[in-house]
Every structure is written in structure tokens, then in C-alpha cells.
N, C-alpha and C positions, 0 to 999 in steps of 0.2 A: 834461729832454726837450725842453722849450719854447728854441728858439736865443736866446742873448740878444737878437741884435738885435729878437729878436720880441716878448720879453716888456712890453714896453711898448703894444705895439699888442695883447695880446691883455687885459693887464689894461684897458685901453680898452674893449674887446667886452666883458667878464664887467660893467663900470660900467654901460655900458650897456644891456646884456641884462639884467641882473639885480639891480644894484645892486650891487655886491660886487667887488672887485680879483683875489681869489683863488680858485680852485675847491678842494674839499674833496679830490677824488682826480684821479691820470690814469694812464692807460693808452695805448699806443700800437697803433693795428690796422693790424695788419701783412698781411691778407688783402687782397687784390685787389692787382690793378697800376694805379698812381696815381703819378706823379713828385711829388707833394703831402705833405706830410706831414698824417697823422690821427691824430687823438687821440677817445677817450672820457673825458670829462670827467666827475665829479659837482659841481651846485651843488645847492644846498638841499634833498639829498638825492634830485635826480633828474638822471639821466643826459642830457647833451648828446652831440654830436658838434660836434668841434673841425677845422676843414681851415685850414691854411694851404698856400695858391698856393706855391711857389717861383722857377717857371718867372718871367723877367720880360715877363709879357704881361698886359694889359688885363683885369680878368675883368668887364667891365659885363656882355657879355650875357649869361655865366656866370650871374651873379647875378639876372638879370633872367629869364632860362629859369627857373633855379630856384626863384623866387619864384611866376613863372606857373604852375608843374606844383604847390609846394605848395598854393598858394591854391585850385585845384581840388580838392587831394584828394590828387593824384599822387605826391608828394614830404613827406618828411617836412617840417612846420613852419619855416621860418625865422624865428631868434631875433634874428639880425643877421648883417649882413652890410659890410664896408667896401674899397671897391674899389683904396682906395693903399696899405690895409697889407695887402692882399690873404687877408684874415681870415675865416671866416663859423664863424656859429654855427647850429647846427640842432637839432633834436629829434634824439633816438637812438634809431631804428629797431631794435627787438628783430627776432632770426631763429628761425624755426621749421622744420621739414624741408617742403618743395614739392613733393610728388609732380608727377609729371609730366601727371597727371590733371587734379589742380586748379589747374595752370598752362593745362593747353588748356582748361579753363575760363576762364579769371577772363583771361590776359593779351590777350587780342584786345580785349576790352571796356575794358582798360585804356589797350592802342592807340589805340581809337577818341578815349576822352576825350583822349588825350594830341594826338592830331592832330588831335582840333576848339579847341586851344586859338588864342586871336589867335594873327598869323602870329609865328614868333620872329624874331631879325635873321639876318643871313648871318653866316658867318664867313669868314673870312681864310685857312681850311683845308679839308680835305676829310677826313678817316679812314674815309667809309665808301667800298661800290660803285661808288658813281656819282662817284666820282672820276675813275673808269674812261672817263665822258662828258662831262669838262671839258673840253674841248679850250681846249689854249690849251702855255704854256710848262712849266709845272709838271709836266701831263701826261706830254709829249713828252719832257720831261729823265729822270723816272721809266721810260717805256718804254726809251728808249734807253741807261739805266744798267741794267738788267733783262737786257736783250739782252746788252750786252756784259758782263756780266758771268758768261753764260757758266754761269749757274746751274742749268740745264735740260741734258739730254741734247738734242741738236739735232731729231731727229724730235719730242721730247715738246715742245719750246718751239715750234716751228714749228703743230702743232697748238693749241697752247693761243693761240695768235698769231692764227688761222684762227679759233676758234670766237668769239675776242674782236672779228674785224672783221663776223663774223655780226650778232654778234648788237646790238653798238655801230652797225651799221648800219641796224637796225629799231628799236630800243628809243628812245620818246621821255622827250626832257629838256625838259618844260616848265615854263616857271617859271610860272603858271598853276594849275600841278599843284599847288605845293607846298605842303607843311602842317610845321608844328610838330614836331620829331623831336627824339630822343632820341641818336639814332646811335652810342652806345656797348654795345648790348644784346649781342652777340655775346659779352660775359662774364657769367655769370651772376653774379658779387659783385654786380653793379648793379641787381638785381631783388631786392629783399626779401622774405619772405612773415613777418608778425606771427602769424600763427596766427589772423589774423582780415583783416589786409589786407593786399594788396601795395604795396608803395612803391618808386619809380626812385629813384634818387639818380647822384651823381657826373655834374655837368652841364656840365660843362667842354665836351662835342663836342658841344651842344644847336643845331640851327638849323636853318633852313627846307629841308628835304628833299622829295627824292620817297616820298610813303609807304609805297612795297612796300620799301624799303631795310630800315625800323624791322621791316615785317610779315615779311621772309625772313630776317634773321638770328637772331630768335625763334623764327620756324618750325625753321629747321633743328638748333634744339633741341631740341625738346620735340615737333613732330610726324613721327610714323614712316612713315603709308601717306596715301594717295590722300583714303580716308574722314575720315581723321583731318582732315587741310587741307580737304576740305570743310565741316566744323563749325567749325573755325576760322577761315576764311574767312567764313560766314555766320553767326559772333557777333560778327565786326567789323563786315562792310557792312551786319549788321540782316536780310539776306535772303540766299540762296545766289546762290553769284557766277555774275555772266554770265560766257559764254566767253571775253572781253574780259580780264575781271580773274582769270580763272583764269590765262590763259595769260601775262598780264604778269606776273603774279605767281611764276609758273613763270623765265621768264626772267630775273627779279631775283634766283631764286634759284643762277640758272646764273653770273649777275654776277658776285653775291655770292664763288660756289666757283673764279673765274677771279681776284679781287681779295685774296681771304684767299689763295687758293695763291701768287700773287707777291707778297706782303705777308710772308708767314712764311718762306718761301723766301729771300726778298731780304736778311733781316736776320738772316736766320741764321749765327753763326757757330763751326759744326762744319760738316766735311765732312759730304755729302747722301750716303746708300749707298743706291742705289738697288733693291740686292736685296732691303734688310730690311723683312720683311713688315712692314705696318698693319694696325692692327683695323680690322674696317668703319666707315663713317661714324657711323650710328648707335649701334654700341659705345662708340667716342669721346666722341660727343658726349653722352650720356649718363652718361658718367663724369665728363666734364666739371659738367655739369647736379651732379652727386651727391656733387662736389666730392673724388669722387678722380684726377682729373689736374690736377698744378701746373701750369698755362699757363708760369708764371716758367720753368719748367727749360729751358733751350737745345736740349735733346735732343727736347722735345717738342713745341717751334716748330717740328721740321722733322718732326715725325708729325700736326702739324696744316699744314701745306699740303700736306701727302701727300695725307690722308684729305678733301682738299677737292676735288684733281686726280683723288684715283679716283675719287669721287663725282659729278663733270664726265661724265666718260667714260662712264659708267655711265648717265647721265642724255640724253647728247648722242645716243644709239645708243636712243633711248627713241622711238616711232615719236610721242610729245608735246609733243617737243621742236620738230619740224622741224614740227608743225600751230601751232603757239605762235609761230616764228617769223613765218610765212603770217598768221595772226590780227592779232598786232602790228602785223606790216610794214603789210597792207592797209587797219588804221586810220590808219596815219600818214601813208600815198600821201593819205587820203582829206580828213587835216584841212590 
């Protein structure tokens, strides 16, 4: 299981981790999408997790996020870690079933710890929202392969184009702002629940964000109405959100359904039929959450930027939206 070229670098990590060259058993986990290869390992009769990098990139701050979220609490344990043979060894996070209850419980207060941690480094990439608000080449390249590629029926790309210069044009990107993220939560593999505690893992896209990024691709998991995100909202900030942070928060998540809908869409490679119905948002995402829809399947890449676009639509025609954007806009004239 282990590639040759690896097995030197990982009997390496098991010396140093534990004394030992060999582990007793392995397993390969085959759940989440990870270009990584992972293993569950047993030494000494208790279960690790094994990741080796593949990708040839840097993983310091990988490793360094990682450490920072276990050493609070956040992350499972780190056993080792080594950045040239791109190795790490960690504790093995057991899974329990997560109601959707005691996720809008427990994950906003996990948020909170996660984005009071020191600030993490930047990274060299972007995979969440606020990609959306980089301006610069990277940007531009991506919209303008988007465009011509013709992907969208022309009325629905023209509007999705419209609500993206709205709302890109009130929404701030401060770096001032930013805190500690996780930026990969929009899959649920990466949220653990032990049957006692929740644990993030898989820290690869870890870096200094805007915090409504981390707080709306969670939300738009696990919270269904109005009431709901106001308890969630107010066991993150500690107290019920000002209008302020209601309405930014509203608009990160409109980001959010404009950046997943050209993200799934883009890379989708089956034709897009535009007749065939989707489930509703929260349908989706809830089966998602419940872990019956394969994200992997191709066919369900393009029922997840559907169900992001209807949910757009749905939301933009919401008379909350267009006070959200006023709210926003007229703190940002202001600062």
C-alpha cells in the first residue's frame, strides 16, 4: 500500500514517533476527496492516521496550521510531522453519527476557538469565496475561462455575473479582518464528531481568511431557517449578532452559492441538462451532511452548482438580501 519510494520516509516517522520501523496493521481510507494518500495505521495497539502529501508542494504551513488547531484542542494530536518527505502522523479520530442538532450546537464554538487561534500564514492559493475578491490575474484568468467557456445558458450567466459585481462591489476584504481558517469545511469528511468531541482535520487549505468564509459554508450545512442562524450566530460572537454581522454574514453566504455554482460547474465534465430537476438546497445538503450523496460522482458535481444557483435565486429575490447589501455597502463608504 505504502509506494516504495515512501517506505523509507515513513519507517523514519514510525522511529520517531514511536520507536518502532513497522506498524502492526494498515488500512487505506478511501472516504473524503484528498489527492493525499491515507492510511489508518495500528502501533502498539492503537490506531494512528498516516497522510502522505503527493502533490509536489511545500506543506510547512500545512503542518504548522495543523499543529496550531491540535495543540488547542481542535485537531486530532500530532505524532509527527516531516516537511521533505511530506509525511505526518496523527492520532485517529474515531466517527460517531452528528445530528444536525448537535452540530448547530457545538460547531460555531468550535469556529470561534478555531479563529481565535495566532494568525496562520497565507497561502499561495485560494479554494474558498473570497477568491471571488482577489483581484489581481489569477482572478481574471478564472472569470474569463468561465465566460468563455460557455458553460451557463447566456441569460443565467449574465445574471450570475450581475449579482457577482453587486455584491463584490460592497463586500469588504480586509486584511485587518482576518483570522485563522480552516477553508475546507464545505465537505463534511473534514468535521469529525468522537461521540464526545468534534475534531477538523485535513489542513492542507488552512490560512488567514475572512471569518464569515469558514462561518457560511458550515452554515449552509447544518442550518435550515432564520431562527436557526440566529443561535448560531450568537454561540459564535458570544451574543446575538448586530445587523452588521447578520447581514455580512448573509452575503458571504450568497458568495459562497455564486463561487461553489462556478467551481462545480467549471469542472464539470458531463454535459449540464438544464431541464433536470434538483432537490432543494437543503435536501442536498443534508444528504450530503448524512453522507448519502458521493460528492466524487461527476454527475453530482453538476447537482451541486445547480442546487447552489437555485438557492442564489431564491435568496437574491429575498427582500434581506438587498437590505444586507445597503447595510454592508454603507459600512464600507464609512470606513
Amino acid at each position: 500500500m505504502i509506494p516504495q519510494e515512501k517506505t523509507a520516509a515513513v519507517s523514519r516517522g514510525l522511529r520517531e514517533a514511536f520507536g518502532v520501523t513497522e506498524f502492526e496493521d494498515i488500512s487505506t481510507i478511501t472516504k473524503g476527496q484528498t489527492n493525499s494518500l491515507v492510511f489508518r495505521i495500528m502501533v502498539h495497539g492503537t490506531p494512528y492516521l498516516l497522510k502522505i502529501i503527493i502533490r509536489a508542494e511545500d506543506p510547512t504551513r500545512h503542518y504548522t496550521c495543523m499543529r496550531a488547531a491540535a495543540e488547542a484542542g481542535l485537531a486530532p494530536m500530532v505524532r509527527y510531522t516531516n516537511t521533505e518527505d511530506h509525511v505526518s502522523i496523527t492520532d485517529f479520530a474515531g466517527t460517531q453519527p452528528f445530528s444536525l442538532l448537535e452540530a448547530r450546537a457545538r460547531l460555531p464554538l468550535v469556529l470561534r476557538a478555531l479563529h481565535a487561534l495566532p494568525p496562520f500564514a497565507r497561502a499561495p492559493f485560494n479554494t474558498t469565496s473570497t477568491f471571488l475578491l482577489t483581484k489581481g490575474p489569477a482572478l481574471d484568468g478564472f472569470l474569463q475561462k468561465f465566460e468563455a467557456g460557455d458553460i451557463l445558458p447566456k441569460a443565467v450567466r449574465e445574471e450570475l455575473f450581475a449579482r457577482y459585481a453587486e455584491l463584490a462591489a460592497v463586500y469588504p476584504y480586509d486584511d485587518t479582518e482576518m483570522v485563522s481558517s480552516h477553508n475546507d469545511l464545505y465537505k463534511p469528511d473534514n468535521i469529525l464528531f468522537d461521540g464526545h468531541r468534534v475534531w477538523l482535520v485535513d489542513w492542507e487549505a488552512a490560512f488567514l481568511n475572512d471569518r464569515y468564509a469558514d462561518l457560511a459554508v458550515v452554515a449552509n450545512q447544518i442550518v435550515a431557517n432564520e431562527a436557526e442562524e440566529r443561535d448560531y450566530l450568537t454561540a459564535y460572537f458570544g451574543a446575538p449578532p448586530d445587523p452588521y454581522q447578520s447581514a455580512r454574514f448573509f452575503l458571504m453566504q450568497q458568495l459562497s452559492h455564486i463561487f461553489y455554482t462556478m467551481a462545480f460547474l467549471y469542472r464539470s465534465t458531463q454535459p449540464i441538462d438544464w431541464n433536470e430537476p434538483v432537490p432543494a438546497f437543503r435536501d442536498f445538503k443534508r444528504g450530503v451532511w448524512e453522507g448519502e450523496v458521493n460528492l466524487a460522482d461527476p454527475h453530482v458535481t453538476i447537482i451541486h452548482g445547480r442546487v447552489h444557483w437555485e438557492q442564489l435565486m431564491e435568496n437574491v429575490r429575498h427582500p434581506r438580501y438587498h437590505e444586507a447589501l445597503k447595510i454592508v455597502g454603507a459600512q464600507r463608504a464609512m470606513a
